[in-house]
TIRO-2110 file (N, C-alpha, C; in Angstrom, 1 decimal):
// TIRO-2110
118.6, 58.4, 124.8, N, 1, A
119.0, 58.8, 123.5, CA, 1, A
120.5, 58.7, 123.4, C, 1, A
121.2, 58.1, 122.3, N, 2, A
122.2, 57.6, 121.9, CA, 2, A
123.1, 59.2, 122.3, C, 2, A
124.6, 58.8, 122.0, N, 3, A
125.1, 60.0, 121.7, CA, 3, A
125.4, 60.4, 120.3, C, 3, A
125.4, 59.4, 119.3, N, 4, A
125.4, 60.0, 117.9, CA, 4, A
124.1, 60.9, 117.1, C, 4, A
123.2, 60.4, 118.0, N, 5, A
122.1, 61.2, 118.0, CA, 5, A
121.4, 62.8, 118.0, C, 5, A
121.0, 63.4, 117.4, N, 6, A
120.3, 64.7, 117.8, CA, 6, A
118.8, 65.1, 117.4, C, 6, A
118.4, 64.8, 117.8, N, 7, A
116.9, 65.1, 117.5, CA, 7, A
116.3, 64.0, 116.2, C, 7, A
116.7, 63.1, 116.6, N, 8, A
116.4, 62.0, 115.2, CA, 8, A
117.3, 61.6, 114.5, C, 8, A
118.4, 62.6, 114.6, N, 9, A
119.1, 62.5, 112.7, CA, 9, A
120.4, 62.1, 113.2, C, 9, A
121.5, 61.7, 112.7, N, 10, A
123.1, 61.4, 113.5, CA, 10, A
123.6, 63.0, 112.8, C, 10, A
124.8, 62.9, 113.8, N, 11, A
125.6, 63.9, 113.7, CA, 11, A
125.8, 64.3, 112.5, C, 11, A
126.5, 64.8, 111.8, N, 12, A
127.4, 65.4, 110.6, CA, 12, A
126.3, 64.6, 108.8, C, 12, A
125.3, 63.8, 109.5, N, 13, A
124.7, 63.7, 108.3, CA, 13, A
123.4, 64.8, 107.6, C, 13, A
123.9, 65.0, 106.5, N, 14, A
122.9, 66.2, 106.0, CA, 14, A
121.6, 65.9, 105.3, C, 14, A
120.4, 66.2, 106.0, N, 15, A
119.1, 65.7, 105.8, CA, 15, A
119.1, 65.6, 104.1, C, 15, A
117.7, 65.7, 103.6, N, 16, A
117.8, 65.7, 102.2, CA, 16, A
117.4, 66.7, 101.6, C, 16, A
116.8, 67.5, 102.3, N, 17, A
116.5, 69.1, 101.9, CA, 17, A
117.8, 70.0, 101.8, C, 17, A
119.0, 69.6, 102.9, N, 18, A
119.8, 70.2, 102.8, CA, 18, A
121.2, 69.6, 101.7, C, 18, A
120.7, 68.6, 101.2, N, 19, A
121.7, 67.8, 100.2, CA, 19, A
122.1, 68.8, 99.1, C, 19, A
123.2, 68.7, 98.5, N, 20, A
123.5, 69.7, 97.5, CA, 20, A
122.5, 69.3, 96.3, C, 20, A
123.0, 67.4, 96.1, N, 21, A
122.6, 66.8, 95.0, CA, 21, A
120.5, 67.2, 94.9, C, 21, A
120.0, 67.1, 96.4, N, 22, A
118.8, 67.6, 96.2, CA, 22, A
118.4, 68.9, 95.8, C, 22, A
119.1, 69.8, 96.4, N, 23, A
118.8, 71.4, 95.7, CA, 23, A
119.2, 71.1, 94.1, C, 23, A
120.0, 70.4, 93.6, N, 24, A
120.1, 70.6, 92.3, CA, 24, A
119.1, 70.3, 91.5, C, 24, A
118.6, 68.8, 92.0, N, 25, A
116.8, 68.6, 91.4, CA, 25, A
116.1, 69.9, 91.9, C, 25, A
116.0, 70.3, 93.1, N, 26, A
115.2, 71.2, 92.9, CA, 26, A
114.9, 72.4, 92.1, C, 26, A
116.1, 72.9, 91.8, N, 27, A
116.3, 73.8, 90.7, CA, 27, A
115.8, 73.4, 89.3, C, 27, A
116.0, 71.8, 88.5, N, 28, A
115.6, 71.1, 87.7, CA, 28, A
114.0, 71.5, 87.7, C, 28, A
113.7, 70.9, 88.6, N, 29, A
112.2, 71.0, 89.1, CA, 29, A
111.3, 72.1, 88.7, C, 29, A
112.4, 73.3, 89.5, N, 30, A
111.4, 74.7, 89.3, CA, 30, A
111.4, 74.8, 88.0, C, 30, A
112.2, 74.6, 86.8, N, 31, A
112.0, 75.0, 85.3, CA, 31, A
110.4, 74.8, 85.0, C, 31, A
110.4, 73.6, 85.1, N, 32, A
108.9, 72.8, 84.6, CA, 32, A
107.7, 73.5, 84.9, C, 32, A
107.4, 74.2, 86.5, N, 33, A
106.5, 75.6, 85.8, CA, 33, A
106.6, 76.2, 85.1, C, 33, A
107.8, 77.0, 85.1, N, 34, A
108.1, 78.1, 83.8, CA, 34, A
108.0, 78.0, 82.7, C, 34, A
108.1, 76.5, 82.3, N, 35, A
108.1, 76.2, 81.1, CA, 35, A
106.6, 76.1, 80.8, C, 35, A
105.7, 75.5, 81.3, N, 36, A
104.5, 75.5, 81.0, CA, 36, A
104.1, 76.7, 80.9, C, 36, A
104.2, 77.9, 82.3, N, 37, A
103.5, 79.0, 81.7, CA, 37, A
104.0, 80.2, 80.7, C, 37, A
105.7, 79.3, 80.4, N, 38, A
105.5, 80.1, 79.2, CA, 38, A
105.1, 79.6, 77.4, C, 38, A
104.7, 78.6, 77.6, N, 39, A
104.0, 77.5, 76.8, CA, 39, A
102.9, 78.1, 76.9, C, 39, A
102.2, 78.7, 77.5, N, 40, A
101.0, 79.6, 77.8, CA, 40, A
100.7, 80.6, 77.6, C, 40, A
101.8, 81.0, 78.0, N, 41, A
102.0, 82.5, 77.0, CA, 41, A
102.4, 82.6, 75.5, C, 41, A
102.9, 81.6, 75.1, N, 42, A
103.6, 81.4, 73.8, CA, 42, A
102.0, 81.1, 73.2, C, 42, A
101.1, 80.6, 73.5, N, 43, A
99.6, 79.9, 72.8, CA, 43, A
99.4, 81.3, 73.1, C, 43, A
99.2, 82.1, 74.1, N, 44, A
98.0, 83.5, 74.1, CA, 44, A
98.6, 84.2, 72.6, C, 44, A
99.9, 84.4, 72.9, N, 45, A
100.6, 85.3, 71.8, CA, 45, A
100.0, 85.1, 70.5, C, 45, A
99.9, 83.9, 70.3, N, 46, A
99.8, 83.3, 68.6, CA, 46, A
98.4, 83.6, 68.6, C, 46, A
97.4, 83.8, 69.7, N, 47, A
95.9, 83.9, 69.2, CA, 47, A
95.6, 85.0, 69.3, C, 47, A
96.4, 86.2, 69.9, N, 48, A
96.8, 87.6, 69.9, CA, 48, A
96.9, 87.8, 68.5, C, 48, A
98.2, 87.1, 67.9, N, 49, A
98.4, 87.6, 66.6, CA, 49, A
98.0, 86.9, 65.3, C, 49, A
97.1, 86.3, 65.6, N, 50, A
95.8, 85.8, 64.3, CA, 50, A
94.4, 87.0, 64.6, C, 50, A
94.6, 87.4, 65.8, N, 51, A
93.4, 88.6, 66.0, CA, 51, A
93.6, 89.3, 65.4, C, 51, A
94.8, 90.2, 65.5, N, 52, A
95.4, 91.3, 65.0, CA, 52, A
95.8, 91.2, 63.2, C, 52, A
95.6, 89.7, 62.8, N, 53, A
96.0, 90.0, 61.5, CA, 53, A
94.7, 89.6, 60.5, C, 53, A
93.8, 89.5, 61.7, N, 54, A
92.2, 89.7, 60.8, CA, 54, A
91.9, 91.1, 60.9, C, 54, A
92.3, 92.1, 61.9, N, 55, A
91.5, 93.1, 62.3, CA, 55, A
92.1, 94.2, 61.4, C, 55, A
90.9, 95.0, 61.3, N, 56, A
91.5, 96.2, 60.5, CA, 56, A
91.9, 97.5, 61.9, C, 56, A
92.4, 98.3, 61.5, N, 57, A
93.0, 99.2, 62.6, CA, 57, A
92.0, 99.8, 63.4, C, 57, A
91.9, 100.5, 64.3, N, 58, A
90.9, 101.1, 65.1, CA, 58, A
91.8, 101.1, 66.3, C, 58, A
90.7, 101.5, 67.7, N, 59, A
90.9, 101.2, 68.9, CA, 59, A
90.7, 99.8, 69.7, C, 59, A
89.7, 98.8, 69.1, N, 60, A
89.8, 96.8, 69.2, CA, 60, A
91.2, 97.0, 69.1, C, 60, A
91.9, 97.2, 68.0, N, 61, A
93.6, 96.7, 67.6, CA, 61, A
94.6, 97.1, 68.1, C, 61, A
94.2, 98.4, 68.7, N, 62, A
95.5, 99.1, 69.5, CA, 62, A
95.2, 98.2, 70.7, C, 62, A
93.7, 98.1, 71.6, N, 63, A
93.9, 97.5, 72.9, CA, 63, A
94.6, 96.3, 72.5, C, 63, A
94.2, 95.3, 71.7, N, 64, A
94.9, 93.7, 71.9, CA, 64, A
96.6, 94.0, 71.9, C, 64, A
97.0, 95.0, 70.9, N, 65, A
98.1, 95.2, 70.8, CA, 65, A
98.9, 95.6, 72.3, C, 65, A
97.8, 96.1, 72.8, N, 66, A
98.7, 96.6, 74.3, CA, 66, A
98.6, 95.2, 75.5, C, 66, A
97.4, 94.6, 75.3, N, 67, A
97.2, 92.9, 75.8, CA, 67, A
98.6, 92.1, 75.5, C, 67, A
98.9, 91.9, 74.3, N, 68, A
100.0, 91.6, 73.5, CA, 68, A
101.4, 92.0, 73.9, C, 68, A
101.6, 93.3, 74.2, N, 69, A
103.0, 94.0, 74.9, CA, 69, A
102.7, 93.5, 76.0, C, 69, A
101.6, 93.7, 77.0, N, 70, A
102.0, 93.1, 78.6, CA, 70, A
102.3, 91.7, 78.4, C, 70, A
101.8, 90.6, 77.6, N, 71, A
101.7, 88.9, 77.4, CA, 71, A
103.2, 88.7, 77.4, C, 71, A
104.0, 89.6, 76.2, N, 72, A
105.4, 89.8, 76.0, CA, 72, A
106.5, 90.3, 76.9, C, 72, A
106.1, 91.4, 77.5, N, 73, A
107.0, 91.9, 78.9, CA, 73, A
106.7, 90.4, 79.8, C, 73, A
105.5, 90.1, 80.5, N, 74, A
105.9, 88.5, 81.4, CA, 74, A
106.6, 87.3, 80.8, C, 74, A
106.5, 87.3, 79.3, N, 75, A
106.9, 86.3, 78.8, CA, 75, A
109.1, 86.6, 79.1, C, 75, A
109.2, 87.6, 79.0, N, 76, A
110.6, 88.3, 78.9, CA, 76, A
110.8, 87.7, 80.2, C, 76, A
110.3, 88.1, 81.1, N, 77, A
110.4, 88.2, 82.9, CA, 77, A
109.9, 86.4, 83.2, C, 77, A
109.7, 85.7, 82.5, N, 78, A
109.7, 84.2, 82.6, CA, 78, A
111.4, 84.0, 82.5, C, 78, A
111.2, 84.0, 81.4, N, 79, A
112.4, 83.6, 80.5, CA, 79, A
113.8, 83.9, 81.0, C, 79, A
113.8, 85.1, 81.7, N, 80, A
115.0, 85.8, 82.7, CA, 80, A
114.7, 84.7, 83.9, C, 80, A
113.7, 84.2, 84.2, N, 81, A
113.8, 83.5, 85.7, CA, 81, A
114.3, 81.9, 85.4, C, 81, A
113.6, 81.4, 83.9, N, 82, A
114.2, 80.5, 83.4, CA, 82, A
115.6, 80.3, 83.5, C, 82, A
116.5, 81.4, 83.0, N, 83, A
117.9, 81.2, 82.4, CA, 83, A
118.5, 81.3, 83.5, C, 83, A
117.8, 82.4, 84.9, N, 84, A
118.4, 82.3, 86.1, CA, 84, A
118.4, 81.2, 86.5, C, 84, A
117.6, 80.3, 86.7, N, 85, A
117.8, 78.9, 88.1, CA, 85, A
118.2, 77.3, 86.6, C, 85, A
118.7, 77.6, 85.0, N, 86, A
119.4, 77.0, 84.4, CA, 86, A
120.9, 77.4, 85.3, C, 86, A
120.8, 78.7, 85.2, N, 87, A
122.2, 79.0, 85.5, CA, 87, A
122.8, 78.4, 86.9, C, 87, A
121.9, 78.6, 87.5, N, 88, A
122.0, 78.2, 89.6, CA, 88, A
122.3, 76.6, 89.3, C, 88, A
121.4, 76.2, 88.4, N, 89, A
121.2, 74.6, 88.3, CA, 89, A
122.7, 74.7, 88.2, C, 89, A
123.2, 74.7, 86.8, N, 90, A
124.5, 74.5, 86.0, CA, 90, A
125.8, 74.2, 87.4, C, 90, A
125.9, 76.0, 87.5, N, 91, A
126.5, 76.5, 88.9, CA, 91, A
126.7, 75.2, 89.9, C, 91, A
125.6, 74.6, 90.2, N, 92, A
125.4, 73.1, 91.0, CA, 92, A
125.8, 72.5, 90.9, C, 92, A
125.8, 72.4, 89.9, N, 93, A
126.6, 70.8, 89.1, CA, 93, A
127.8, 70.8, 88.9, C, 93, A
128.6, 71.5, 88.3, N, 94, A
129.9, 71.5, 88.0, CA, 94, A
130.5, 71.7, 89.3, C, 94, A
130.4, 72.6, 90.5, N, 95, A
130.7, 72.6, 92.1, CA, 95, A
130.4, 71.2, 92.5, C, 95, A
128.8, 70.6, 92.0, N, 96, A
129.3, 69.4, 92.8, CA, 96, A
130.4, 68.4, 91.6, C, 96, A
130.3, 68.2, 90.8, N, 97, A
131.6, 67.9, 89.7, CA, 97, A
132.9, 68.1, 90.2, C, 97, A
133.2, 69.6, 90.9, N, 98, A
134.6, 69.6, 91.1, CA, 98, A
135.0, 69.1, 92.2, C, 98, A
133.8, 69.1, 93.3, N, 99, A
134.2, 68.6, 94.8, CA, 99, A
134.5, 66.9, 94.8, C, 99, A
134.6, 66.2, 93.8, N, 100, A
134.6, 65.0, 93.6, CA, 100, A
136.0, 64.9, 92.9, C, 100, A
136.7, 65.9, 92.5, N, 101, A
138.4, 66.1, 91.6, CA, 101, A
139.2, 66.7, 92.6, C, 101, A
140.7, 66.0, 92.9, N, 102, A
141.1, 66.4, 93.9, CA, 102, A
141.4, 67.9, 93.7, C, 102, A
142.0, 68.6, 94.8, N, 103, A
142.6, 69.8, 94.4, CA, 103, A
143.9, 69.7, 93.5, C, 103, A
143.9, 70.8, 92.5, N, 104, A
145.2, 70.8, 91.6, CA, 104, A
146.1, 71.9, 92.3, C, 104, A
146.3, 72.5, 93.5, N, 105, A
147.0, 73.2, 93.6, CA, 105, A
148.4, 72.9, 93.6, C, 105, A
149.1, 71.9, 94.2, N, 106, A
150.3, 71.5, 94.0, CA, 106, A
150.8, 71.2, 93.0, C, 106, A
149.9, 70.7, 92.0, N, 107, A
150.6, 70.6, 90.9, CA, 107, A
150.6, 71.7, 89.7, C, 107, A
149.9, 72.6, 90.7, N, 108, A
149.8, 73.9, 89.7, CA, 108, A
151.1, 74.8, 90.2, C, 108, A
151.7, 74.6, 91.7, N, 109, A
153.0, 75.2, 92.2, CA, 109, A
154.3, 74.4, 91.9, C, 109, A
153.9, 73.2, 91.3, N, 110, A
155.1, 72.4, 90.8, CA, 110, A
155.3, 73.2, 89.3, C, 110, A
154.4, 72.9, 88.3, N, 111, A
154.4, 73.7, 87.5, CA, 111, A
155.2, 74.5, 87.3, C, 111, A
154.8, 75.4, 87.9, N, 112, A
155.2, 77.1, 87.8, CA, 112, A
156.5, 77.1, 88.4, C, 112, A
156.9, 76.0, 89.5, N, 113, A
158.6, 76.3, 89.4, CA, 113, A
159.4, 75.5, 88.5, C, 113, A
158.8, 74.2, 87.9, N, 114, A
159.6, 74.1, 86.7, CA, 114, A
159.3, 74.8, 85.6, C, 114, A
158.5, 75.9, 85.2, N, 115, A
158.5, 76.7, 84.4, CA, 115, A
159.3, 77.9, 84.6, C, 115, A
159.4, 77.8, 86.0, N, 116, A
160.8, 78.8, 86.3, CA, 116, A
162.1, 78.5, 85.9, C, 116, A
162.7, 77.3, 86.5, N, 117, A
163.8, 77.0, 86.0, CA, 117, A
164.0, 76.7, 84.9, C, 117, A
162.8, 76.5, 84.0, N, 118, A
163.3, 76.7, 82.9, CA, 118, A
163.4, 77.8, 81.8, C, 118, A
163.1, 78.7, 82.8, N, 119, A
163.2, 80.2, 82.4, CA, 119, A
164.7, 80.7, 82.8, C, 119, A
165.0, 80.0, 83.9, N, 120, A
167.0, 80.2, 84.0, CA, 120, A
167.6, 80.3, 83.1, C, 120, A
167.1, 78.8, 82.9, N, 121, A
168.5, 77.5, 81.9, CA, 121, A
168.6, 78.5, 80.7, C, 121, A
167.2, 79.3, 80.3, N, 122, A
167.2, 79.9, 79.2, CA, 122, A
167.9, 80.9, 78.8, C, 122, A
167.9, 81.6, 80.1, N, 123, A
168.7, 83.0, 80.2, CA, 123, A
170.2, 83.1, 80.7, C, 123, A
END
């Protein structure tokens, strides 16, 4: 076995599971269940509320109605997990976006001392 070697893989190279760029599809990825089952939920709801708007009141109408509030609470708790791994995605992307821009710190300490001295000249 070579020395740049370790168990298959060379040194300092990062498999593809641990790639940034791959966790970022992966995040991509997970939406596409969520989306479907809330596309699922979004069809139960509408045939919920064509039930409800044939039915006259009783206890039939209160249970769908309460079928209806749980369909709605998961549909909420989708939609929060949605906007969470949009957000992780996003988060991903622009981190990997920045690590590709040099650092601005020097010219953000150059800056600020020629905004100093020109705070002298002024005074």
């Amino acid at each position: 076995m070579s020395t740049e070697t370790t168990l298959g893989r060379h040194v300092g190279v990062l498999s593809p599971q641990t790639h940034p760029k791959f966790r970022h599809f992966q995040c991509r990825r997970a939406n596409l269940p969520l989306d479907v089952k809330l596309a699922s939920i979004n069809a139960e709801l509408t045939s919920y509320q064509t039930k409800l708007s044939k039915m006259r009141d009783g206890p039939g109408k209160t249970a769908i109605k309460q079928k209806a509030l749980k369909v709605l609470q998961r549909r909420k708790m989708y939609e929060g997990q949605r906007d969470q791994l949009q957000q992780q995605s996003y988060n991903m992307e622009s981190r990997r976006h920045d690590a590709g821009q040099p650092p601005k710190r020097h010219d953000d300490r150059l800056d600020a001392q020629i905004h100093q001295c020109r705070l002298k000249k002024q005074i």
